[in-house]
N, C-alpha and C positions, 0 to 999 in steps of 0.2 A: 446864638450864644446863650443870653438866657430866655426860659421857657418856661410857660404857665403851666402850669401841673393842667390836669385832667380835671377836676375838683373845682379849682377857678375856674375855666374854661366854661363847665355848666353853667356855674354860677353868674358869669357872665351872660351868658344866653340865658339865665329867667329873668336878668336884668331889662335886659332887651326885648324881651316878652311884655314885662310891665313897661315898657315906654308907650304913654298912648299917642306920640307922635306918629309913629312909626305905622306903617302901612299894615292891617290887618293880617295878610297871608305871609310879613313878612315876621310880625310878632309870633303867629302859629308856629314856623318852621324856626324860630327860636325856643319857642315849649316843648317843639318835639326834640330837639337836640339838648336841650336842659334837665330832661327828664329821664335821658337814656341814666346820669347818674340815680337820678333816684328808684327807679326800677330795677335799678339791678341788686338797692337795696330792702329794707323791709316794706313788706306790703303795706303797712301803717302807716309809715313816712308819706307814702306817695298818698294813700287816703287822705292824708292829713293835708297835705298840700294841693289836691284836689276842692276837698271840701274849703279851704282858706280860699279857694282864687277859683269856684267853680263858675260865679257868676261870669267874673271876666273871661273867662276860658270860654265859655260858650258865647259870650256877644262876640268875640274875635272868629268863634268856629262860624259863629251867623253872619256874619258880615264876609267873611272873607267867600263863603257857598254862596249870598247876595251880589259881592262884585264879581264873582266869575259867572254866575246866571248872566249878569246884562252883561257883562261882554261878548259871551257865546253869543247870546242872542243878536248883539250887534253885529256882531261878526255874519251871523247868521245871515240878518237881516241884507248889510250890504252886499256878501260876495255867494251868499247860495251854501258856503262851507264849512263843514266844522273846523274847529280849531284844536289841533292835538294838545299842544302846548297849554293851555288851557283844562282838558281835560285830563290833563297828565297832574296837573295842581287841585284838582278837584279830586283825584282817587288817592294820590298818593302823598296830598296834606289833608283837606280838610274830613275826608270820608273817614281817614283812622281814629281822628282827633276828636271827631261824634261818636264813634264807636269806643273809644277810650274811658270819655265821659260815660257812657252808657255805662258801660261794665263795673266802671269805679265806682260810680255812686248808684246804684238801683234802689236805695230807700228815698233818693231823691225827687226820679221818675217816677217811682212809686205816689209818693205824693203830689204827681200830677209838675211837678215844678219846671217851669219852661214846655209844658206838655204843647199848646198850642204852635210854637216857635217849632217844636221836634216835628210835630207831624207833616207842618208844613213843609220843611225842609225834606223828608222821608216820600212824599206825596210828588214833591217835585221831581225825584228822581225817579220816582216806581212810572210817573206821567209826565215826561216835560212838555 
């Protein structure tokens, strides 16, 4: 009957992004869903709201590539197996969402910023 426009809806999901109650990978898959609006508008906008919330954006991208590392690895550990499910959340949330950051702010990495955090995370996937 009635219906949130498209618009709230985002807006809604960057809310939910900012909840730091909220479990890591589930806050990320609310940024990626909040930002389809703002990409499809001007590239500024979305700089802007990168650089306003870059920090948080990347403890949420590290945290969430940290709790899917030890679970793999538990996983690993107990039954000998990988876990698709798991690596299905690791390509197709958090690997775009580093890649995203990277592309947005390059005068960031440039200045070395979170440099240590990157490589590690970069490192672990080139060697796990």
């Amino acid at each position: 009957m009635w219906r949130r426009g498209k618009q709230s809806e985002h807006q809604a999901s960057l809310k939910k992004f900012l909840d730091h109650s909220r479990d890591p990978l589930k806050r990320l898959r609310s940024l990626r869903h909040g930002l389809a609006a703002l990409e499809k508008g001007s590239r500024e906008d979305l700089k802007q709201f990168y650089m306003e919330y870059a920090s948080t954006i990347f403890f949420v991208i590290f945290s969430s590539f940290s709790n899917i590392e030890i679970a793999i690895q538990e996983k690993v550990s107990k039954k000998g197996v990988y876990s698709d499910p798991l690596y299905k959340d690791l390509v197709e949330v958090v690997l775009p969402s580093l890649e995203k950051i990277l592309i947005t702010l390059p005068e960031l990495v440039y200045r070395r910023w979170q440099f240590n955090s990157i490589c590690l995370v970069i490192r672990k996937l080139l060697h796990p």
